[in-house]
C-alpha positions as a LaTeX table, in Angstrom:
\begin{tabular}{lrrr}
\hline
Residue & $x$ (\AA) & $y$ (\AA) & $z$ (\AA) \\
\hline
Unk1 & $-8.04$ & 13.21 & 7.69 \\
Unk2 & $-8.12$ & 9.31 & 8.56 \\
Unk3 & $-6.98$ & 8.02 & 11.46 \\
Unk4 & $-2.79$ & 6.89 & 10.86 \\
Unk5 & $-4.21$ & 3.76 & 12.46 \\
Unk6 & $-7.15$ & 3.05 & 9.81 \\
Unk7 & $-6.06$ & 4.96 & 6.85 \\
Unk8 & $-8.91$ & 5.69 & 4.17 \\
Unk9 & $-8.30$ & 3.39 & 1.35 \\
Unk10 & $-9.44$ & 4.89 & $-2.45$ \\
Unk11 & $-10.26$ & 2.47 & $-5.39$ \\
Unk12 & $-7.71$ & 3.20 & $-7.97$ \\
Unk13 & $-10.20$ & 4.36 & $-10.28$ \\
Unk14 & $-11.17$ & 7.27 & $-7.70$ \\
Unk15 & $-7.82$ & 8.00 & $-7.31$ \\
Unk16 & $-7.17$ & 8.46 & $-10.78$ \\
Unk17 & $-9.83$ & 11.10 & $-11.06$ \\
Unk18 & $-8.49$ & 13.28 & $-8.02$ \\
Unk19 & $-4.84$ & 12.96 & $-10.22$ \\
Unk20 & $-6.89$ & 13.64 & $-13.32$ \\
Unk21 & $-8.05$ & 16.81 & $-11.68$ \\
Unk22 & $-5.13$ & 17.89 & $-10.21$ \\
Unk23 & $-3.08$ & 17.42 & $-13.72$ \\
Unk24 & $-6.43$ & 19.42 & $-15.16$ \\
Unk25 & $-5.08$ & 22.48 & $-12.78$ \\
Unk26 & $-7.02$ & 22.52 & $-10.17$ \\
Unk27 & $-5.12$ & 23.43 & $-7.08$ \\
Unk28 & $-3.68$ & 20.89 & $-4.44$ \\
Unk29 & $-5.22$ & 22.75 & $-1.86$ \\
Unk30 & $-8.65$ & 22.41 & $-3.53$ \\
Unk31 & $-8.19$ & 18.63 & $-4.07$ \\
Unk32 & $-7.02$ & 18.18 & $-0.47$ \\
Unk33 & $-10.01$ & 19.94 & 1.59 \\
Unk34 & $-12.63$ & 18.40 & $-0.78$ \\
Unk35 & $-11.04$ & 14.52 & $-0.53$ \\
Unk36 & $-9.17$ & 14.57 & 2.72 \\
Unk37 & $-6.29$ & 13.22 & 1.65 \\
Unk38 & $-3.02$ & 14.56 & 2.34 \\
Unk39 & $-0.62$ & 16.39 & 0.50 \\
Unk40 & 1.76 & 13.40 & 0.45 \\
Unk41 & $-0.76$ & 11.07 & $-0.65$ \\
Unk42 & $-1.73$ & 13.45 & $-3.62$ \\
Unk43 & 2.05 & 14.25 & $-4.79$ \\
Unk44 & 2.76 & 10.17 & $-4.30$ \\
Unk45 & $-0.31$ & 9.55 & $-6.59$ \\
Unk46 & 0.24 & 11.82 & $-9.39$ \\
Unk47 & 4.12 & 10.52 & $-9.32$ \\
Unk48 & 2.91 & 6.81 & $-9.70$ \\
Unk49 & 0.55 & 8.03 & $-12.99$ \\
Unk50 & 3.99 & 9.77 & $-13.84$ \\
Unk51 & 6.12 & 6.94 & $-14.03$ \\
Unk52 & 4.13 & 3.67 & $-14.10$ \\
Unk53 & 0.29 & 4.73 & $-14.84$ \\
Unk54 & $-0.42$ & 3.12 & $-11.59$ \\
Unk55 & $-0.73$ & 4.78 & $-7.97$ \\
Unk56 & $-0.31$ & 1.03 & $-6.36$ \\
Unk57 & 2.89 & 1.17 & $-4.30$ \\
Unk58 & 3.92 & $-2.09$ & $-5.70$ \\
Unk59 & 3.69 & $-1.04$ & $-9.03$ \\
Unk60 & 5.74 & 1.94 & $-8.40$ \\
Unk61 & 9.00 & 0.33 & $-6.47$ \\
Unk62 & 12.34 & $-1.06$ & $-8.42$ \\
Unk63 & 12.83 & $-4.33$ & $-8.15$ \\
Unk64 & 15.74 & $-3.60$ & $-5.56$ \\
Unk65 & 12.66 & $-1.94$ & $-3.23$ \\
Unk66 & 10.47 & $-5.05$ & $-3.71$ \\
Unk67 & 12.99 & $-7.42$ & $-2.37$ \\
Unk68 & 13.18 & $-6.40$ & 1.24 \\
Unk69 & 9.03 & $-6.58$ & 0.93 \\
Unk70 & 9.17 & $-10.12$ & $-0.78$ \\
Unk71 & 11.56 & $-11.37$ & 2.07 \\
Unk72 & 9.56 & $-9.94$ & 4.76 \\
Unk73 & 6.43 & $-11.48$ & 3.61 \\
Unk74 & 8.42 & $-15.04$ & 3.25 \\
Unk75 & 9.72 & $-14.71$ & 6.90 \\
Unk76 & 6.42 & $-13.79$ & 7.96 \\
Unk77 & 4.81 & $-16.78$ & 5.82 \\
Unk78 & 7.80 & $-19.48$ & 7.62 \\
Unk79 & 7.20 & $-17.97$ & 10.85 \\
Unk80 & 4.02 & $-18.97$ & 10.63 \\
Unk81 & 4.60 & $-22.29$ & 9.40 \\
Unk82 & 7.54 & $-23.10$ & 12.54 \\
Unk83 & 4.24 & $-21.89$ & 14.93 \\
Unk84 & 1.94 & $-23.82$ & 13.58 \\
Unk85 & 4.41 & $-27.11$ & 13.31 \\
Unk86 & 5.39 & $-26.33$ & 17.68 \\
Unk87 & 1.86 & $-26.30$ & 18.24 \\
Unk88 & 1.05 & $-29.91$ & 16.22 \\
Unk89 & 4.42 & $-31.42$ & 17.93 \\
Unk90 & 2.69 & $-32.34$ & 21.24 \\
Unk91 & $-0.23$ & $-33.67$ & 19.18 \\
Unk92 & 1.76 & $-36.04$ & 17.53 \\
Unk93 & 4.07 & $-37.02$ & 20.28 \\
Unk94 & 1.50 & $-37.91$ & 21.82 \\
Unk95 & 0.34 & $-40.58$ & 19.21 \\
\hline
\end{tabular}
């Protein structure tokens, strides 16, 4: 299987085939020696089909599971900004 530290990344359409032949019957087993994916990834896949026809994790949260992502991408994105505004300070003091 991929390394935890550089997972293997599928195009959506590919994944939808290996959930398309799982849902055809072939056996999880099968599916997971020929792709190299794990058992997880398979059973998280064929949920997303299940209940949003998507297997992106975004697509597949509430919108009480995206809000802790949303915030952590806005703290991220205003950490950023404070760095990049202590690093100009000097410049300008200087001026």
């Amino acid at each position: 299987m991929a390394d935890s530290r550089h997972p293997r990344h599928y195009e959506e359409e590919s994944e939808r085939r290996i959930v398309q032949l799982y849902g055809n019957g072939k056996p999880a087993r099968e599916i997971k020696a020929e792709y190299d994916i794990s058992r997880s990834t398979l059973h998280r896949w064929v949920q997303g089909i299940r209940n949003s026809g998507s297997t992106k994790a975004a697509d597949n949260r509430t919108p009480e599971q995206n809000e802790p992502v949303e915030l952590r991408k806005r703290n991220r994105q205003l950490e950023m900004e404070v760095d990049v505004s202590e690093q100009a300070a000097p410049v300008f003091a200087r001026k």
